[in-house]
N, C-alpha and C positions, 0 to 999 in steps of 0.2 A: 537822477532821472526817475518820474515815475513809472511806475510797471502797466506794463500795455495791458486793457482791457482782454477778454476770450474775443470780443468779437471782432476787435482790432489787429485778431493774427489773420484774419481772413479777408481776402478781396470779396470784390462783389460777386465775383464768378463761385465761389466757397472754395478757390486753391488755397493751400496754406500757407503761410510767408512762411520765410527764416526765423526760426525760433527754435535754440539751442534746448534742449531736451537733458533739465539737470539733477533727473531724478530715477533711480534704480527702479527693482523691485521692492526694496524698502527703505524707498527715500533716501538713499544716500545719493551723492554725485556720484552720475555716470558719463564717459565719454559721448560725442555726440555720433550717433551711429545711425544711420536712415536711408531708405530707399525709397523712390518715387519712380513707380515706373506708367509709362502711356506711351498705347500705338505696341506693345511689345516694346519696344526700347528702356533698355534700366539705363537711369541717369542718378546718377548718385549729389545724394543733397544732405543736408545736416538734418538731425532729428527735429523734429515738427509735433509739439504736444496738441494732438487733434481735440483732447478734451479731458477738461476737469470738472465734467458733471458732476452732479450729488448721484447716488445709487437711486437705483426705478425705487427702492424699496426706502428710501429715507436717509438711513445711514447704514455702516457695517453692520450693526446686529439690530435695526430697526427688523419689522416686523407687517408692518403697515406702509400700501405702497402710495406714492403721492403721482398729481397729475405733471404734466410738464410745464414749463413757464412759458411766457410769449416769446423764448427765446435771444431778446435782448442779450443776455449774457452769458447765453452757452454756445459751442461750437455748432457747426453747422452738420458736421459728424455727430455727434450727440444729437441734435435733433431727430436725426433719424430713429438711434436708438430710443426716445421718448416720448415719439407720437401714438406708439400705443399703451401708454402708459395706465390712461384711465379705465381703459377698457378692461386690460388686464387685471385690475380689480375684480370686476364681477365673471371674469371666466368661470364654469364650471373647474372641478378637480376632475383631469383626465383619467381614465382608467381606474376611475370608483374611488379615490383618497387623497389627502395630501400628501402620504409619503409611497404612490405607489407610481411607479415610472410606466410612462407608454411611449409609444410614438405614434405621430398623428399631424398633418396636415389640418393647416388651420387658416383660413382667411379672416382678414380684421378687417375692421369698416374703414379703416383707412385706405383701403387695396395691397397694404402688404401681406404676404403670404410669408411664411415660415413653413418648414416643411423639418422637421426632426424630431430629437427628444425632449419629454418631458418629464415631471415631476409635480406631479398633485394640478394646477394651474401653472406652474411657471417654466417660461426655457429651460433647461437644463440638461447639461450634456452636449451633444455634437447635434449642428442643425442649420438650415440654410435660408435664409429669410431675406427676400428681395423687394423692391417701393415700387410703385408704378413709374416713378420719372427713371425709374434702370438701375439706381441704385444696388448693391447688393453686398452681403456679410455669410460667409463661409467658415466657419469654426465650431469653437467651444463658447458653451452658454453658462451660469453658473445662478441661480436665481434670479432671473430674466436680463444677469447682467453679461455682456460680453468680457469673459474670462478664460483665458489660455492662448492657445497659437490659432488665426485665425487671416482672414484676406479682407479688409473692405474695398471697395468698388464704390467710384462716383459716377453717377449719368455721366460724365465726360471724359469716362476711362481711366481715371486717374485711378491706382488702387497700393494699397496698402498694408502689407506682408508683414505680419510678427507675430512677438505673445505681447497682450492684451490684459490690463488690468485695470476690469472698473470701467471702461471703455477708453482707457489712455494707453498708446502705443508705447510700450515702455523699451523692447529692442527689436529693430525693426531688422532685417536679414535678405541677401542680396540672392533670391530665386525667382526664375519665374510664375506667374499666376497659376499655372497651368500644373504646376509640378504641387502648389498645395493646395488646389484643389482637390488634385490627383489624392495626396496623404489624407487628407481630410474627409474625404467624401468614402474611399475605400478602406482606410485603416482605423483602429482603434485608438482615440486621440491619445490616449499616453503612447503610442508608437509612434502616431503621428507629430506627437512634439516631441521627441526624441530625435525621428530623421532632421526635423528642419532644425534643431538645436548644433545637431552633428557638424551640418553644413555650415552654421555659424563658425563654426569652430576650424575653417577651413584655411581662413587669410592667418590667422596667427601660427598657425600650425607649418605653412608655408613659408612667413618671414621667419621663426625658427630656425627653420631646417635650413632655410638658404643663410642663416646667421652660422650656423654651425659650421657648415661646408667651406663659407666664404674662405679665397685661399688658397684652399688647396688641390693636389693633383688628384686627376681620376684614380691610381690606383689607394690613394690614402680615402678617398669618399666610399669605396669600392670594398675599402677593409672597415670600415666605422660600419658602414653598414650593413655588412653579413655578421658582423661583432651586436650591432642591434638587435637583427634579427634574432640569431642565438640568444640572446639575451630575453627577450619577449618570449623564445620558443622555453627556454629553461622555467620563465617565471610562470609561463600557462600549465607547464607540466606541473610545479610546485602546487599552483590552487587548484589542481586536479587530484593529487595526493592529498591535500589538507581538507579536500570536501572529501573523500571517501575513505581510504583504509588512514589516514593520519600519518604523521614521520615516521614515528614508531612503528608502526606497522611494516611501514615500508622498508625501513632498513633494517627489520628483522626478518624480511620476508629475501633482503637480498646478502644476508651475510648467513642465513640460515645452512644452506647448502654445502657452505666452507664449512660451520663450525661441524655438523654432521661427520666428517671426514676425519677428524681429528684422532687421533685414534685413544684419546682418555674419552674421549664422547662413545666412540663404536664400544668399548669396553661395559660403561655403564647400560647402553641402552643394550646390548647383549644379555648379560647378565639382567636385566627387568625382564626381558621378553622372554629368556628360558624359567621364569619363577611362570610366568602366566600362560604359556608354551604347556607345561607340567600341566596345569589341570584340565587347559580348552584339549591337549589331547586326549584326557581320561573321560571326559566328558561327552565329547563328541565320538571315540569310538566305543562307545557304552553301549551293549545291548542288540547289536550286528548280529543280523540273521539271514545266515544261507548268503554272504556277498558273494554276485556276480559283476566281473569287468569286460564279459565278450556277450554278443548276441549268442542265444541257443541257437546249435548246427542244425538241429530240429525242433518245431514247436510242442509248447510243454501241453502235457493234457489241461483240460475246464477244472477237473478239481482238483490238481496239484496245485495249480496257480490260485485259487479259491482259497484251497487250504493256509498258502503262505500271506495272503491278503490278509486272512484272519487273523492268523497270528501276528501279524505284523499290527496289526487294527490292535488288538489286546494292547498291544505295547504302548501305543500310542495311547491310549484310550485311560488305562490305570494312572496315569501321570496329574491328571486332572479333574475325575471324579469324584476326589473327596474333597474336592472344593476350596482348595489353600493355594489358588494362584492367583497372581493379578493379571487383570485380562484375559486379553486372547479369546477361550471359551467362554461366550456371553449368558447362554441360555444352558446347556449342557442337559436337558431333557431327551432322551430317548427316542419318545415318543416323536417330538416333533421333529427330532432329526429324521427319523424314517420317513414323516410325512413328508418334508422337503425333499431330501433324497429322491422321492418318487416324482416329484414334479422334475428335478432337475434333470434327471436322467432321460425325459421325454424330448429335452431340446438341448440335449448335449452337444451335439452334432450339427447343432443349426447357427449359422452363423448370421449374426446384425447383418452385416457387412452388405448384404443383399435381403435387403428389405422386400421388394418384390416376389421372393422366392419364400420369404416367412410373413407374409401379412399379420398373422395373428403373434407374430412374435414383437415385430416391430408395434403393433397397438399396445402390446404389456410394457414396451419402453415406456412408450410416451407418456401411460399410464402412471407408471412408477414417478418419474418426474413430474408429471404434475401433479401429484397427492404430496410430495416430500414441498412442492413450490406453496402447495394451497397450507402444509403446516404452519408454513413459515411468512407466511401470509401476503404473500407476492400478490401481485396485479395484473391485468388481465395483461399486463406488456409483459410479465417475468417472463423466464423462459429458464431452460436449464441444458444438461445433457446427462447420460447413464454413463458411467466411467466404472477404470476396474480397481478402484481403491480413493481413499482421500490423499494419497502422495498425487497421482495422475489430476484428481479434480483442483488440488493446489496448484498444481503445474500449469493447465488448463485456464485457472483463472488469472494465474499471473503472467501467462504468451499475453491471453486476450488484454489485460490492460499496459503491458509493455508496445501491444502494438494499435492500439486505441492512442496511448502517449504519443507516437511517433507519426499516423494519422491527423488527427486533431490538433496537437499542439508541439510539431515539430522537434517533438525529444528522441536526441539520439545517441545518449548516454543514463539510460534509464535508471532509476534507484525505487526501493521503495523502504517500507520506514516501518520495521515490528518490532515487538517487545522480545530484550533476548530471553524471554521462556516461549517463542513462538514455535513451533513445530518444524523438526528440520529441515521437515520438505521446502519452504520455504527459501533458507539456503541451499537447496539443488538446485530449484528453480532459478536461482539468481548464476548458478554454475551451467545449467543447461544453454538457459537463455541469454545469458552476457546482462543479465540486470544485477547492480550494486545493490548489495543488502545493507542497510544502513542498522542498527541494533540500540534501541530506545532503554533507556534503564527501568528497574519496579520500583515500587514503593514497597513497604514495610510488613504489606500483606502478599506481594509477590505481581499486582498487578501493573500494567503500563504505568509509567509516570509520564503521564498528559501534556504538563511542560515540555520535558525533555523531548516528547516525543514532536512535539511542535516547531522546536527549535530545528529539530533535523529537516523539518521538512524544506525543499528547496525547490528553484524552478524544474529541475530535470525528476523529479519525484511524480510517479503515476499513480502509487497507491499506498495505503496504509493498511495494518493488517492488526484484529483485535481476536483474540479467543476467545470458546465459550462452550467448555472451559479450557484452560490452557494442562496439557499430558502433565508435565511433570507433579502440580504441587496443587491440580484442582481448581483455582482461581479462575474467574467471571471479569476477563475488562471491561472496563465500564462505556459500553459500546454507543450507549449514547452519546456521550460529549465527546468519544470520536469519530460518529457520524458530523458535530457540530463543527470539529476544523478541516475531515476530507471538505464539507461542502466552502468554508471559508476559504479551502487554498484549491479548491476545484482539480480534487484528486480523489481515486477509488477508496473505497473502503472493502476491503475482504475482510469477512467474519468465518473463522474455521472452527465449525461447528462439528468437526469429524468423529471427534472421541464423545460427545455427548448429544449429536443428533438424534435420538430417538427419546431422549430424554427433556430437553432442553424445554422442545414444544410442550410438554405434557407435564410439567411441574407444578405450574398455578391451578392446572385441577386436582393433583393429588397433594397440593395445601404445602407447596412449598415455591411461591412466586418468585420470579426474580423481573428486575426492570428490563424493559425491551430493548431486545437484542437482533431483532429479525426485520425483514421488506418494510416494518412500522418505521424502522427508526431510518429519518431524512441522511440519503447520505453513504446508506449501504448501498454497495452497485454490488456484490456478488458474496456468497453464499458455498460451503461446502460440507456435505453431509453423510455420513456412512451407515446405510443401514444395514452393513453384514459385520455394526457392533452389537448397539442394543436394540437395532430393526429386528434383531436375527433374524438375518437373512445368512445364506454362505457366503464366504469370504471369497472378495472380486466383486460387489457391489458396491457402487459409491455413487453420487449426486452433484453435481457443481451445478448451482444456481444464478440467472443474472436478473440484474435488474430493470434492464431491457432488451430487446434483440440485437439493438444496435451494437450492443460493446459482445455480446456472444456471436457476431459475426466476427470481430477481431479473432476468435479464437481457433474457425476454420482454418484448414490448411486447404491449397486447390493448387495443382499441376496441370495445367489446358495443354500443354506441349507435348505432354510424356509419346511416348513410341505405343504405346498400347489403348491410349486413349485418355481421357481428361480423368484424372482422379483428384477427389476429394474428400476428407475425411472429418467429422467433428470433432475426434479427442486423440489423442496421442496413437492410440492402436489403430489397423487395419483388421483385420480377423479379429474377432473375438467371442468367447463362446454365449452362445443362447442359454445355455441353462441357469447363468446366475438371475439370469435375467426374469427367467420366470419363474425360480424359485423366490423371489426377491418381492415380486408381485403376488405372488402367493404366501407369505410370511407378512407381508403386511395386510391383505385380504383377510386373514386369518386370524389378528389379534385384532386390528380395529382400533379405535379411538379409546374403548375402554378396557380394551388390554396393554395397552401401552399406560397408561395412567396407574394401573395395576401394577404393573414391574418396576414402574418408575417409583413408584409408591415406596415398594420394597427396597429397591436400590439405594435412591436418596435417603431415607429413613437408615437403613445401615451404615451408609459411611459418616451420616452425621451422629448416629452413635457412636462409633470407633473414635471420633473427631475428639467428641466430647471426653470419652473412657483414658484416650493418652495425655490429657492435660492431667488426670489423675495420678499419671504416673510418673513417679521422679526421675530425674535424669535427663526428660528426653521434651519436646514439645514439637505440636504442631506446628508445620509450614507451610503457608497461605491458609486458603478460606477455606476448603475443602467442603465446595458450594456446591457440589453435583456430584460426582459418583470417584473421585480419587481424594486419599488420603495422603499427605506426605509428613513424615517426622525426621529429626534430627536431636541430634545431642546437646545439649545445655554445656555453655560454654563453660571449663573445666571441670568438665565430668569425669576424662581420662580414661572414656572411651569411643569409639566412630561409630555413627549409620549402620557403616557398613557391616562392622564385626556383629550387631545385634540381628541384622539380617542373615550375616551366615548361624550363628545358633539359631535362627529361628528354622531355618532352614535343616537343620543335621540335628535337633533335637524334638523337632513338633513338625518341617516337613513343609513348612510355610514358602514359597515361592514370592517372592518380593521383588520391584523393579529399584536398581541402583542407579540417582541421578546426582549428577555433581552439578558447580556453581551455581550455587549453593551447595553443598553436601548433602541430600538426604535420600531417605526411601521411602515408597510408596506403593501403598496398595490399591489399586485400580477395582472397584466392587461389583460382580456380575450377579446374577441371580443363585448362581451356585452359593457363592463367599458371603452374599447376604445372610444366608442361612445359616453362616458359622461366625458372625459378628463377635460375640458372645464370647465362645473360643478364642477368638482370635487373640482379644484384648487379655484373657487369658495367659494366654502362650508367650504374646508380647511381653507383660509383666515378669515372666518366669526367664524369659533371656536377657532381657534389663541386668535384672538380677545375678543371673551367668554370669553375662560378660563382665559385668562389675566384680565379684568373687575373681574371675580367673586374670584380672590386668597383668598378674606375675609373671603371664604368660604369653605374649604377645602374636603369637603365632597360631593360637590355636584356633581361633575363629576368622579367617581372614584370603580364603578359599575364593570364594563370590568376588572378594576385593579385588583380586589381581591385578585385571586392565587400570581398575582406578590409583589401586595404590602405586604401578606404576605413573600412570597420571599425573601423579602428584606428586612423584619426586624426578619427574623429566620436564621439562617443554614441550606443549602441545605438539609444536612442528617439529620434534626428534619423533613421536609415535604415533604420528595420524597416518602415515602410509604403513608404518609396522603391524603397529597394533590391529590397524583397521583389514589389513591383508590376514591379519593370523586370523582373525573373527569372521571375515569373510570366505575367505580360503577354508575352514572348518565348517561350513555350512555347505560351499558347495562341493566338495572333495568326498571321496570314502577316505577313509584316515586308520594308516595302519598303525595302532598301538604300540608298535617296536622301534617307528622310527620318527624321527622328527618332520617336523610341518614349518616351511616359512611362509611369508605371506609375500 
């Protein structure tokens, strides 16, 4: 038999005959599956190849579009699609280019009208294009061709439900017009062919299940499928485990508690926590003066209490003046402490909370935040808020994009995605707010690794989080190309810029640039900044920046019901004091643009010396880039000594105050304007306990003070001393601590 012409599947009316449909997606033989529905009644009919056009454009990868034929030998569905064929040659490019999308209503000299998206001149995407004789096509468009899940409609009602390829009905799906309209018009077409696919998927799904059943009693259908259910309920929980803490994790997170108990377990973790027990109690009751544990039965006179200030102020004060500590004290100048002091104590007492009642207090807010926005070179949308530290501005910014997530895109199992050298606050925030912290690996300089960090990301992920620099080891993520995959998976970017905010902006003019990092780069939506580090300001000033109002609305908290009236708050606190506030404004009023370039000057210029000076010295090297004001070193592997022990001699021979970080092993020196000043020294001192600790190996004990927590650390599991360890360290901070007796935590 020969094979029927295209135009010979069609009556004169353009219905289409019976004609078996034996061609997939990709041309293989498929079953004949079709629907024809008119008047609202579906009547089920064998598949109906409406058309085997050639493309508007020529072929698959032609290029150049061709006009339509007299129609002789194409379908009468196809025609429709091809009558504006010529014309679409000479369209303008919509929205200024060929690869730049709009959408836009457009009439053709034929009188069809198309109303959706495009692409440079051509359909493309989701769009609605109807003929004068009623005709009409509801779907996806892909290069002026009809491609994807779409409806056509003939003047005589006759219409036609499926996905679409090239303009040939490839499986056509038994739903009303009405319902993909509904998808199509209102959803975004990958959702929209996902529901109508679903539906497909409805009659097999159905003979299945009644194949399965066939047979048997209610109570045996009744046990198969709560057994189902169970089943699907076990395997959801499984890839809920394997997308976030892992097996691993989890069955050490649920056998942890047994083995705890054990009593060869309680023995050793005993015995760790009385070695480290010994010093945090000597340490912490060091230097207790005049303790009181009752209120005075009468109050003490002005200069008794003046008097013990003072001395107390001494004590505190000698610990950090000769300038051998990392952090903490930024500035450590006299002078300007007193200046600040004096500003602060005029709005000590004045609380934000009531704006109203401080006007000029509330103007030095706003003020402060937008000078820190205009650094970082925000836009007239940035916006920010005054917080009382960079843990809160962290906090702050990761409510606001867990609840932007859950807003906007329906996520309610939130994660987000940092390098594990990110700042702890980060995992609070994740403990606060019920958001998964997902933990990206570094590369070789201590930076995110970009892959990895991509791979994590998933649908329920709201934001990504880059340093600049990160606390431990000084490294710069390379903040651009991860502004370039939040914007590709359309997720936040946090940049925590806490430990080098005052520095960061002000490098490229004191001749030490780094690539952008700030509101430039596409892609950051928020921003954290502290300038009671190197702002010097007093401590309890901080900055959380966004990149529009819209996502720092996420970040309000608002109670319209309460019993006392609608409360509403911007950041974590309710009260909080005025004075950082306008000291904080008055310290930055105060250095300027070209005081801050000045310190930064100093600062970066020292730790890149120290940087340089320990590669000099054997034994030991630099860890990461130590690109802005933190050094970190570590020990050359078979040295056959620790970090650690060179940090305790530095400490009990020369006086050195150093921060001890692990995984990685090393220590670090954070550099203020004080420490600048004794670079020189430093590297000094450094070399001389190298040295030490090398000479004294015989002796394993003798430098190894500082270690404690760690060296425990390291010969327990994390989860045997994270509530110990972290209770003795806390519990000695906030406790008075009596020398004679033991402390647990």
């Amino acid at each position: 038999m020969r094979p029927r012409s295209r135009k010979e599947q069609y009556d004169t009316s353009g219905a289409p005959q019976v004609e078996p449909l034996n061609r997939g997606f990709d041309g293989a033989d498929a079953a004949p599956s079709s629907v024809r529905l008119k008047d609202g009644d579906q009547k089920q009919a064998v598949a109906s190849s409406l058309s085997e056009a050639k493309d508007l454009r020529g072929s698959d990868a032609g290029d150049t579009p061709v006009a339509a034929d007299d129609g002789t030998s194409e379908s009468l569905a196809a025609n429709y699609f091809l009558k504006e064929a010529g014309e679409l040659q000479n369209l303008q490019h919509f929205g200024g280019g060929p690869l730049v999308r709009a959408r836009k209503r457009h009439v053709f000299k034929t009188g069809a009208v198309y109303d959706g998206q495009w692409l440079g001149n051509a359909r493309d995407g989701l769009g609605k294009q109807t003929w004068p004789d009623g005709a009409e096509y509801i779907g996806e468009w892909k290069n002026n061709v009809v491609t994807g899940m779409g409806s056509f409609a003939h003047g005589d009602g006759d219409r036609y439900i499926g996905m679409w390829r090239k303009r040939l009905l490839v499986l056509a799906v038994s739903v009303p017009p009405t319902l993909i309209t509904l998808l199509l018009e209102d959803k975004p077409p990958k959702k929209a062919g996902s529901a109508i696919m679903i539906l497909t998927l409805e009659r097999p799904l159905r003979n299945a299940l009644n194949q399965w059943f066939r047979g048997m009693e209610p109570y045996e259908i009744l046990r198969r499928s709560a057994l189902l259910a169970l089943a699907v309920k076990l395997l959801a929980r499984l890839r809920w485990i394997m997308r976030h803490e892992g097996l691993k994790a989890f069955f050490l997170d649920l056998v942890m508690p047994y083995l705890k108990k054990l009593p060869m377990v309680q023995a050793k973790l005993q015995k760790e926590m009385l070695k480290t027990q010994t010093d945090m109690r000597a340490a912490f009751s060091k230097d207790l003066t005049d303790p009181r544990m009752h209120l005075p039965g009468k109050g003490i006179p002005d200069q008794e209490i003046l008097t013990l200030i003072e001395q107390r102020k001494q004590l505190d004060t000698t610990r950090w003046t000769c300038g051998k500590i990392t952090g903490a004290v930024y500035h450590g100048g006299q002078e300007h402490y007193d200046f600040i002091g004096k500003v602060f104590s005029k709005w000590a007492f004045c609380n934000p909370l009531h704006p109203d009642l401080h006007p000029s207090l509330r103007q030095m807010d706003a003020e402060v935040v937008r000078m820190v926005i205009n650094m970082y070179n925000g836009g007239e949308d940035a916006c920010g808020a005054f917080t009382t530290g960079g843990t809160e501005s962290i906090l702050m910014a990761m409510k606001a994009h867990r609840d932007w997530g859950a807003a906007e895109k329906g996520i309610r199992e939130p994660n987000i995605v940092v390098c594990n050298t990110a700042h702890a606050a980060f995992d609070k925030a994740g403990k606060y707010f019920k958001i998964f912290v997902k933990k990206a690996r570094t590369d070789k300089d201590m930076a995110v690794d970009l892959k990895h960090l991509e791979q994590l990301i998933d649908s329920n992920t709201v934001a990504i989080v880059g340093s600049c620099c990160q606390y431990a080891h000084g490294t710069v993520d390379p903040i651009e190309s991860m502004g370039k995959i939040a914007k590709k998976h359309n997720v936040g970017l946090h940049v925590d810029c806490c430990l080098g905010g005052f520095l960061v902006p002000f490098m490229e003019k004191a001749g030490y640039p780094l690539p952008p990092f700030d509101f430039r780069v596409p892609g950051v939506t928020s921003i954290s900044c502290d300038p009671h580090k190197y702002g010097f300001a007093p401590k309890g000033s901080s900055v959380v920046m966004f990149s529009s109002r819209e996502l720092r609305h996420h970040m309000y908290c608002y109670l319209t019901d309460w019993s006392g009236g609608i409360y509403a708050t911007p950041t974590m606190t309710g009260s909080r004091p005025g004075g950082p506030v306008a000291a904080t404004w008055a310290a930055m009023c105060r250095f300027g643009v070209e005081g801050y370039v000045e310190t930064t000057r100093q600062i970066v210029g020292a730790a890149r010396q120290i940087a340089e000076g320990i590669k000099k010295i054997p034994g030991i090297h630099v860890v990461g880039r130590a690109e802005v004001c933190v050094v970190a070193f570590d020990t050359d592997a078979g040295a056959g000594f620790s970090c650690y022990a060179v940090a305790d001699c530095l400490k009990q021979q020369s006086g050195w105050e150093l921060a001890t970080c692990q995984n990685p092993a090393c220590v670090h020196l954070a550099v203020t304007l004080l420490t600048a000043k004794n670079a020189k020294q430093f590297l000094i001192d450094l070399e001389a306990a190298v040295q030490a600790v090398q000479e004294a190996r015989g002796d394993p004990d003798k430098f190894k003070k500082t270690a404690g927590m760690y060296g425990m650390a390291a010969t327990l599991p994390a989860a045997f001393i994270e509530d110990a360890a972290g209770g003795l360290q806390l519990r000695g901070g906030l406790e008075l601590i009596n020398p004679t007796k033991r402390f647990m935590g």
